[in-house]
C-alpha positions in Angstrom: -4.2 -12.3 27.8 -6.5 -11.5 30.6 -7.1 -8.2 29.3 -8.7 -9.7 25.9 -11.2 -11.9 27.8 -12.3 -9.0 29.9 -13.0 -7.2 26.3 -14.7 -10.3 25.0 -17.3 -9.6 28.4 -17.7 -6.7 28.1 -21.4 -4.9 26.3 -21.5 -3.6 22.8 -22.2 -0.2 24.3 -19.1 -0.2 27.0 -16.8 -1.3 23.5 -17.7 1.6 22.0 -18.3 4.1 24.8 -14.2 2.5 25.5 -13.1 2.5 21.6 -14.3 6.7 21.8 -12.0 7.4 25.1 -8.8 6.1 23.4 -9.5 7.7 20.7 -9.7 11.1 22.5 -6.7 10.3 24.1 -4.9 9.1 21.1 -5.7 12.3 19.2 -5.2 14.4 22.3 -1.3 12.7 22.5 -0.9 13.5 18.6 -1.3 16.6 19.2 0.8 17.3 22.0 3.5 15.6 19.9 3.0 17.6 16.5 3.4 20.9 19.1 6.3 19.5 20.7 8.1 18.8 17.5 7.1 21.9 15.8 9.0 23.3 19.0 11.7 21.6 18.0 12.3 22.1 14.8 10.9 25.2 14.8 8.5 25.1 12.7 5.2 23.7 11.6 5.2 20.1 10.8 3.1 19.9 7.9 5.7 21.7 6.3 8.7 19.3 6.3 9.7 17.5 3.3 8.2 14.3 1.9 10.6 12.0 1.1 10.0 9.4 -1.9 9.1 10.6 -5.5 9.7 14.2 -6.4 5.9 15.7 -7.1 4.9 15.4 -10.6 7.1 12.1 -11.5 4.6 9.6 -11.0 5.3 5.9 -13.0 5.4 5.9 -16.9 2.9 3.8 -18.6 4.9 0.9 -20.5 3.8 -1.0 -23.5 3.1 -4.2 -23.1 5.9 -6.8 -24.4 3.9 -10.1 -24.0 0.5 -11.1 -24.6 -1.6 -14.4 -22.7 -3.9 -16.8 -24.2 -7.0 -14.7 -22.5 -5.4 -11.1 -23.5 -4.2 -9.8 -20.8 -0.9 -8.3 -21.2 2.5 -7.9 -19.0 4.9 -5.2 -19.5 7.7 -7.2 -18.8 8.6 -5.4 -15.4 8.0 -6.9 -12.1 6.8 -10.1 -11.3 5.8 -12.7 -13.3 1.8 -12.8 -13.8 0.1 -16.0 -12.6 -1.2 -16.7 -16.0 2.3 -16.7 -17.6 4.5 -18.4 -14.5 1.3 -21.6 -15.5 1.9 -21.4 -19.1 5.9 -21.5 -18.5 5.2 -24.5 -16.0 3.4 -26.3 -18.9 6.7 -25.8 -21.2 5.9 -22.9 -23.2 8.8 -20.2 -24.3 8.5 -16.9 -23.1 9.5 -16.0 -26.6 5.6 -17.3 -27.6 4.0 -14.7 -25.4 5.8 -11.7 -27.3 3.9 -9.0 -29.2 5.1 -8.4 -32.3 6.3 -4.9 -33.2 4.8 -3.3 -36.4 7.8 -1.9 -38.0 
């Protein structure tokens, strides 16, 4: 607690002058660590896998099942929208927000 009121004294100048030696120091620590581990696993680190989503399988665009009063669409996937959680509050159906498929 005492060490945010000495911040809160001190000049605009000293913040920054401050803000700029942990940042050398924070970068100077990174890469100590990025050579450490590349020791480790013998390697360079930029080169391990990324976990998460294989490269090129990025979300499909849905249609949208359900239409609101203003036209703004929901898929139908993830959370309610506002607009429809309002209109369900007020008693409508989900079933009266449905687009209709041209067959």
């Amino acid at each position: 607690m005492a060490r945010k009121s000495n911040l809160a004294l001190m000049s605009v100048e000293a913040l920054f002058k401050l803000r700029e030696e942990v940042s050398t120091i924070l970068s100077t620590r990174a890469h100590e660590l990025r050579a450490q581990l590349a020791r480790l696993t013998g390697g360079e680190v930029g080169n391990a896998k990324r976990r998460g989503r294989p490269p090129g399988r990025k979300g499909k665009k849905v249609p949208a099942k359900y239409r609101g009063p203003k036209g703004v669409t929901w898929s139908g996937r993830g959370l309610k929208p506002r607009w429809l959680t309002a209109e369900l509050k007020k008693g409508k159906k989900l079933e009266d927000f449905a687009i209709k498929k041209a067959a």
